[in-house]
TORNU-821235 format. One line per 3 residues: number of its first residue (from 0); their letters; for each residue x, y, z of C-alpha. Coordinates in Angstrom, 3 decimals. Each point is the difference from the previous one (the first is absolute). Layout:
N
NUM	A	X Y Z; ...
***
This chain:
393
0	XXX	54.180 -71.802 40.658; -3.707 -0.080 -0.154; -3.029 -2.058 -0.281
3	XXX	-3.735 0.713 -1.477; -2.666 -2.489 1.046; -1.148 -2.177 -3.167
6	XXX	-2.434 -2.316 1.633; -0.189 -1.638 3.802; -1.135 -3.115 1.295
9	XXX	2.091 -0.330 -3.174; 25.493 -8.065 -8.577; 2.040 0.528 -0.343
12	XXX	-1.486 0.843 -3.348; 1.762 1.623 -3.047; -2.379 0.919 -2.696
15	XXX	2.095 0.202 -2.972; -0.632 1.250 -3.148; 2.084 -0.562 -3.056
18	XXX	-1.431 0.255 -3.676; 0.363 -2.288 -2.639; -1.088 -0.709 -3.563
21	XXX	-1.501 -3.362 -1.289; 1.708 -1.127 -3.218; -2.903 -1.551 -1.142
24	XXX	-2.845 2.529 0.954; -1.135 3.180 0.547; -0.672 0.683 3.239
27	XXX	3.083 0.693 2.654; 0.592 -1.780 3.571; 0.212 1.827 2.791
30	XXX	2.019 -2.001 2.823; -1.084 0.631 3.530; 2.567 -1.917 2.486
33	XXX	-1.061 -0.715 3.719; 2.784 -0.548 1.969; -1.258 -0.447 3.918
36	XXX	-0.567 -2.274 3.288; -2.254 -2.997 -1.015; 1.597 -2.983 2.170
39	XXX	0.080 0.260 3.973; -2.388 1.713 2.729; -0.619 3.183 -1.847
42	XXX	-0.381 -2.132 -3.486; -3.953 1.472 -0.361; 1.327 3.328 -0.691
45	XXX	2.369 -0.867 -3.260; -2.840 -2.875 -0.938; -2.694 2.983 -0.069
48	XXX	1.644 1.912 -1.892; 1.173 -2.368 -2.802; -3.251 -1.694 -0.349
51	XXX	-1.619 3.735 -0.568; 2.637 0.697 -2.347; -0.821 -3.244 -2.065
54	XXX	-3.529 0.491 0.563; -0.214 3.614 -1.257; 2.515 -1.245 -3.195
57	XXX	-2.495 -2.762 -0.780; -2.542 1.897 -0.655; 1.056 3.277 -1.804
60	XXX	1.670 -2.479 -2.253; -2.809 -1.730 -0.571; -1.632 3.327 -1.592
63	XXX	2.597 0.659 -1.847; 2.573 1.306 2.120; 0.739 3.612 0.991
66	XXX	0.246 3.147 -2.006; 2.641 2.310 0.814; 0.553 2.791 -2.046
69	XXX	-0.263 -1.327 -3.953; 1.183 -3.654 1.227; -1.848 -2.728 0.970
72	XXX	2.182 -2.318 3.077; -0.902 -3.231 1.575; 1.094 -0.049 3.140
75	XXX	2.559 -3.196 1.345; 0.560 -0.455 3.554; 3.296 -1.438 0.994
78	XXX	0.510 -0.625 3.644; 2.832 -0.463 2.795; 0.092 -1.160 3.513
81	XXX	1.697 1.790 2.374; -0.891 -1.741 2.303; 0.011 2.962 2.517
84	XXX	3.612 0.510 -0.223; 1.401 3.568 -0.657; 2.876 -2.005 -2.157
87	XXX	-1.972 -1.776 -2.206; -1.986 3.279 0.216; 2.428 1.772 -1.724
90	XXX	1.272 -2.527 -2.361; -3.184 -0.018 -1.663; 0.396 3.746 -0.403
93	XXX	3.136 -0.312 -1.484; -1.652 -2.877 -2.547; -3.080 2.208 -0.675
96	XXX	2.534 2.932 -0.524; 1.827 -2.319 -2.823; -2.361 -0.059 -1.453
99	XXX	-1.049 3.721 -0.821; -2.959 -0.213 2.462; -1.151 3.364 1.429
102	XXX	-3.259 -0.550 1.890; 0.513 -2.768 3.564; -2.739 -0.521 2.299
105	XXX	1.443 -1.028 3.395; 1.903 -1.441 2.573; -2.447 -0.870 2.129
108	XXX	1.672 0.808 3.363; 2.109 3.129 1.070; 3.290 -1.787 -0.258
111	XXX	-0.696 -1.151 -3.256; -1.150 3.484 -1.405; 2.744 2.020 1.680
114	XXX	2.881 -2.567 -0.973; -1.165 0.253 -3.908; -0.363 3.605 0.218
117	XXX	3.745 0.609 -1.337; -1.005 -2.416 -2.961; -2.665 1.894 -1.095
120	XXX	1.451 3.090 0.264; 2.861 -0.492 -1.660; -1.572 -2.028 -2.829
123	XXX	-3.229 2.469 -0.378; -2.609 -2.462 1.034; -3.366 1.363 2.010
126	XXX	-0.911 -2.547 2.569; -3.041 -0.023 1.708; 0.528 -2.088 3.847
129	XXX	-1.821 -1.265 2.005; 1.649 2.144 2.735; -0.321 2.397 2.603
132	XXX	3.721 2.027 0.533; -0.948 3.149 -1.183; 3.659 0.543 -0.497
135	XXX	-0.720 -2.088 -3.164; -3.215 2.864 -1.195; 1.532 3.311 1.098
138	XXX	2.720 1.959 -1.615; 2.615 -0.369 -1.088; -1.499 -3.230 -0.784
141	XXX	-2.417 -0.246 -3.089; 0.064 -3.259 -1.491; -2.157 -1.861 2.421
144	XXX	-3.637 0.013 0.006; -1.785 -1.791 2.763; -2.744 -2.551 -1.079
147	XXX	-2.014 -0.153 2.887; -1.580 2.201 3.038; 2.644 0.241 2.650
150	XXX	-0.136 -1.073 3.911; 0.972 3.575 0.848; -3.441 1.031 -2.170
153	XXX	-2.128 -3.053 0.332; 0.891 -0.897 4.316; -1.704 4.087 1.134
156	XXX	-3.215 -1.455 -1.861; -0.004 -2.544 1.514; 0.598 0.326 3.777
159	XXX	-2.391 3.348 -0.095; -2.620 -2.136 -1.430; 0.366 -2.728 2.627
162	XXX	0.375 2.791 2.894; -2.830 1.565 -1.230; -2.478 -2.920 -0.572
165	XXX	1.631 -2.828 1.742; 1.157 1.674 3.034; 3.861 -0.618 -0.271
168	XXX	1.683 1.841 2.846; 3.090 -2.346 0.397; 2.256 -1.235 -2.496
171	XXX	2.683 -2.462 -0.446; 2.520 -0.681 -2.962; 2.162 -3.462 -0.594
174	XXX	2.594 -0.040 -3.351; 2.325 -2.640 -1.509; 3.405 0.945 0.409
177	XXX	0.539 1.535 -3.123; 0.298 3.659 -1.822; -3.274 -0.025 -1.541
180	XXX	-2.834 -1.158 3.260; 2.288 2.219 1.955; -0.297 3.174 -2.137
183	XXX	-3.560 -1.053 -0.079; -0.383 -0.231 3.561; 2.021 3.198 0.872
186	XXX	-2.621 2.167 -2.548; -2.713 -2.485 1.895; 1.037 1.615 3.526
189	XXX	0.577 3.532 -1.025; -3.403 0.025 -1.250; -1.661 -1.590 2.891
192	XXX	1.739 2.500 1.990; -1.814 2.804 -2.136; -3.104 -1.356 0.480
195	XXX	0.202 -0.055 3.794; -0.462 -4.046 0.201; 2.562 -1.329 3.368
198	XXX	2.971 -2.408 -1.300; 0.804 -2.683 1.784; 1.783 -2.021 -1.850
201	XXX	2.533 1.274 -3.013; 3.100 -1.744 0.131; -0.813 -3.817 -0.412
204	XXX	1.339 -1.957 -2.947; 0.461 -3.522 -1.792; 1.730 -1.440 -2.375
207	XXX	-1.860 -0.325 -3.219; 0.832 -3.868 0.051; -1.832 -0.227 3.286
210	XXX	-2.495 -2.741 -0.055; -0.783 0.221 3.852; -1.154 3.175 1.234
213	XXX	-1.149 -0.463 3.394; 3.007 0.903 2.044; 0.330 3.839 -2.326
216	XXX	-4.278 0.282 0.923; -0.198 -1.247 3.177; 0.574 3.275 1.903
219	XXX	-1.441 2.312 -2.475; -3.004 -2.035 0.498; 0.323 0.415 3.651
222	XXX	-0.218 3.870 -0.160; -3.553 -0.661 -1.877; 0.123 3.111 -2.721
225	XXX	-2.971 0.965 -1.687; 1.607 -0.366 -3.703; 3.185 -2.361 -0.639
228	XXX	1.889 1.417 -3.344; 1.846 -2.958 -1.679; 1.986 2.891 -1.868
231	XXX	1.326 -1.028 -3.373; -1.248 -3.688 0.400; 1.054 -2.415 -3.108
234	XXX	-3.392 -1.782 -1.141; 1.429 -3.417 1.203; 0.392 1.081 3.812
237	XXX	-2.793 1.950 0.581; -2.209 -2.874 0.675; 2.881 -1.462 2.371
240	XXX	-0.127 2.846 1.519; -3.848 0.310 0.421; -0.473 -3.146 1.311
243	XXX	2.752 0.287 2.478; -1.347 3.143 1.491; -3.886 -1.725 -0.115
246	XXX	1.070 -3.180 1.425; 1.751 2.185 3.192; -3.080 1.573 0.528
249	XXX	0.144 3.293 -1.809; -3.185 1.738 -0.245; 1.060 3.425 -1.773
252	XXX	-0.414 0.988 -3.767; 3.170 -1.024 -1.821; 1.153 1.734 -3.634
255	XXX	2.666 0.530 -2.303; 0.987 2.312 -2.326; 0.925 -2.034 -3.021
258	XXX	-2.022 -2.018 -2.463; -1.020 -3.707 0.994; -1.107 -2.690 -1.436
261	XXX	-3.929 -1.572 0.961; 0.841 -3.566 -0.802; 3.300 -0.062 1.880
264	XXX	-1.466 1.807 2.662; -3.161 -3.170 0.161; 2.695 -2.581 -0.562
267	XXX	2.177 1.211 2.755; -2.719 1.510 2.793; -3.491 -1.173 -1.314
270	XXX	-2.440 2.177 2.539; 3.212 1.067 1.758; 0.520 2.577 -2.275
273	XXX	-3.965 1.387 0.195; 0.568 3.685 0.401; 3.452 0.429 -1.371
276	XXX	0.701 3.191 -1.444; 1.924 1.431 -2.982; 0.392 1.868 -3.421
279	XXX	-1.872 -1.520 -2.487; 0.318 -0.240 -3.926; -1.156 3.054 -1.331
282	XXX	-3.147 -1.007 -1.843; -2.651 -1.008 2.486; -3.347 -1.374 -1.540
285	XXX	-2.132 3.382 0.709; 2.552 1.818 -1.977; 1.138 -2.057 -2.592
288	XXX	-0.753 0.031 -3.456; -0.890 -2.499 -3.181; 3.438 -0.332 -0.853
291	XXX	1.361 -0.509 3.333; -2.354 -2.652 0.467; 1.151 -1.522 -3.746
294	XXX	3.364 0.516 1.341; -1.010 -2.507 3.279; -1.804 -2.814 -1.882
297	XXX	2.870 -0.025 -2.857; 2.947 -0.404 3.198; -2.350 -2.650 1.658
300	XXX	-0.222 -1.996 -3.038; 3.732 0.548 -0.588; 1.096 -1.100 3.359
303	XXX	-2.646 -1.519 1.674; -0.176 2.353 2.737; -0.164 3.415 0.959
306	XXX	2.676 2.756 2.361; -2.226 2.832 0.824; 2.910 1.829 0.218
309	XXX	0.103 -0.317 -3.620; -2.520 2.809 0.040; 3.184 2.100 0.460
312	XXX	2.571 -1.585 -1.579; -1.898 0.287 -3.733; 0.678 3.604 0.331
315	XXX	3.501 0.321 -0.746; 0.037 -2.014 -3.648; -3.289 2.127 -1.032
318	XXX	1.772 4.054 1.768; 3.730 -0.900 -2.312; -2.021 -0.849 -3.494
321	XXX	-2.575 2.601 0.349; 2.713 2.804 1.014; 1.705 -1.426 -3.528
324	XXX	-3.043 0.494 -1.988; -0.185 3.077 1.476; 3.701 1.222 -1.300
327	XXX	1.015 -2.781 -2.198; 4.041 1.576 -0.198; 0.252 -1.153 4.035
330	XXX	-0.359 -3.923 -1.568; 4.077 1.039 -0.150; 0.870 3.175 2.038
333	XXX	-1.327 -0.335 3.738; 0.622 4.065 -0.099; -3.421 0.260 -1.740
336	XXX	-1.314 -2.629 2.175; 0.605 2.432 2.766; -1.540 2.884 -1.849
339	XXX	-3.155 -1.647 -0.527; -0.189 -1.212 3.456; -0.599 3.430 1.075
342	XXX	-3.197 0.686 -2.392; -1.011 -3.425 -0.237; -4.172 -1.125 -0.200
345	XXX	-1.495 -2.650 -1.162; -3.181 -2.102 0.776; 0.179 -3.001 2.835
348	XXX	-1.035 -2.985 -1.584; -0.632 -1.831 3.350; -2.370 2.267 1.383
351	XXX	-2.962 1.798 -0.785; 0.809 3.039 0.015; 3.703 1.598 0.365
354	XXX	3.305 1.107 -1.403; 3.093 -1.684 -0.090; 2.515 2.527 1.113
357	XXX	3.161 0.467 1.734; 0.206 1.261 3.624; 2.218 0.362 2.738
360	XXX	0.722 3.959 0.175; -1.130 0.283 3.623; 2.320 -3.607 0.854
363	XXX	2.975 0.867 -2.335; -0.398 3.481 -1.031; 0.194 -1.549 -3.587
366	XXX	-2.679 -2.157 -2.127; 1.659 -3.254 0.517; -2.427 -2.006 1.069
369	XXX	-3.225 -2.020 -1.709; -3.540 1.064 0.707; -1.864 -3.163 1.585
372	XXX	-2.485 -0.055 2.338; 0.643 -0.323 3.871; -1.949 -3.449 0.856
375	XXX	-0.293 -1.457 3.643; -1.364 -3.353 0.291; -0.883 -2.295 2.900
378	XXX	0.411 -3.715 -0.737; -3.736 -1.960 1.132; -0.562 -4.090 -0.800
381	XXX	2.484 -0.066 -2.673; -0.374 3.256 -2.012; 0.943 3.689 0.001
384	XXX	-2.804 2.594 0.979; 0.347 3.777 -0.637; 0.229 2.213 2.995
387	XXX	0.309 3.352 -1.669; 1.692 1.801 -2.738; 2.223 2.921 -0.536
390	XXX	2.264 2.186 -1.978; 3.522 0.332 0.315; 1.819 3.939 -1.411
***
């Protein structure tokens, strides 16, 4: 992997898509099915993600639609809760696979992406998780494409950034007791390890139901690291977990990571959470552009809120119609999706200036992998601010 500098200070979801014809007009549908966790602790992911999904829909059918190849589509979102369960996970493959759909963004979570990968395969479906296995990226596979920067790309970043200006020397992990924070954590401590930083704590876990976490912090706390890495924290227990560690006293940096949530993170810590630490939506507001910031006002309005980490998740909807438009024949056979995803180039709409691409040759040894920036963020008095930048191979 690799990184280049862009600035300093600075669900499981299946997007289908099945074609059909209006009786009654001219202009085609193009279904786009989200199938993906938006109920329980880790509900901010899925909710991101549908909301930018609707969002995006909104308003390219409000201009007409989208022109792919000599048609014209509107595009219909149809959506599923998985509700984080590699089950239901897979029986909304199997539904979006009834239904002649070839293009699924999602699961959310590593169980979830891995358990649907049969599914897909079998069914010729391209799925794009929100995963880090990269048993699901390298070959034999090639039907996943992963929607997001990984921990295994995004976590060196990060801890050489805080060595390096924040003078982390000592570094502790805690996980929930699942597949996906304890993949996370495991890349978390072989990096760390790289970098020289002193473990001393990287085999403590809760359960993700957990709603006390004092007696899991207690001794961490005790061995007062410099940086605390809630690996693979669910938006809903990161500010449990924050507060826990500030109301025992702990005086270190603490960071994560996966994408949060600002308002959860106010709700749940307030000031507690003041210098908390994680990826970021990929858009930040020295880098984004007139549409992204069209894209922000018309998801406020719609919801009455805004996920930053919706900065990320409008990528996926806007990489699967543009590769279409760019070979119109892969709207039905993935095997010219694939093509194209090799020679692939289009202009970001979300930022000033940049391609949208596919990556992941140095990860994967394949391009199976979106081209968004790498954000880090540090939560202050309610909001998100940039810490820096960076590009991900």
């Amino acid at each position: 992997m690799s990184f280049r500098a862009l600035a300093a200070p600075v669900a499981a979801v299946i997007m289908s898509i099945a074609v059909t014809t209006a009786a009654d007009a001219a202009d085609k549908t193009l279904k786009v099915g989200f199938v993906g966790v938006t109920s329980g602790p880790a509900a901010a992911w899925g909710t991101s993600n549908v909301r930018s999904m609707q969002t995006l829909a909104a308003i390219w059918n409000e201009k007409g639609g989208v022109k792919i190849g000599d048609d014209t589509y509107k595009i219909d979102i149809v959506t599923f809760d998985d509700q984080k369960d590699p089950k239901r996970s897979i029986a909304g493959m199997e539904k979006m696979a009834q239904e002649g759909i070839h293009y699924v963004v999602g699961p959310n979570v590593d169980d979830g992406a891995a358990a649907v990968r049969p599914v897909a395969e079998k069914a010729g479906i391209i799925y794009f998780p929100y995963a880090f296995p990269k048993t699901l990226y390298v070959k034999p596979a090639s039907n996943a494409v992963l929607g997001m920067v990984a921990n295994y790309q995004s976590a060196p970043a990060i801890y050489k950034y805080l060595k390096d200006k924040r003078g982390v020397n000592s570094i502790a992990f805690v996980a929930a007791n699942e597949s996906d924070p304890l993949s996370q954590r495991d890349g978390g401590v072989a990096t760390a390890k790289a970098l020289g930083l002193k473990i001393l704590a990287a085999t403590d876990t809760y359960q993700n139901d957990t709603q006390d976490f004092t007696p899991v912090l207690t001794p961490i706390v005790k061995l007062k690291p410099d940086l605390l890495v809630l690996s693979g924290v669910a938006p809903a227990n990161a500010p449990l977990l924050i507060r826990s560690a500030r109301e025992l006293g702990f005086k270190g940096l603490i960071s994560t990571e996966t994408a949060q949530d600002a308002k959860v993170l106010q709700e749940g810590a307030g000031d507690l959470a003041n210098g908390f630490i994680s990826v970021g939506g990929a858009s930040t507001p020295a880098i984004r552009s007139n549409a992204m910031d069209e894209f922000i006002a018309r998801y406020t309005k719609m919801f009455g809120e805004y996920n930053d980490e919706s900065n990320t998740k409008v990528y996926a909807l806007e990489y699967i119609v543009d590769t279409l438009k760019a070979d119109p024949k892969a709207i039905n056979d993935i095997a010219e999706f694939k093509k194209e995803m090799d020679v692939f180039s289009a202009p970001n709409p979300f930022v000033k200036s940049g391609t949208l691409h596919y990556v992941g040759m140095t990860s994967f040894g394949q391009k199976r992998q979106i081209a968004v920036p790498l954000v880090v963020q540090e939560f202050e008095n309610g909001n998100f601010k940039t810490l820096f930048v960076a590009d991900v191979d």
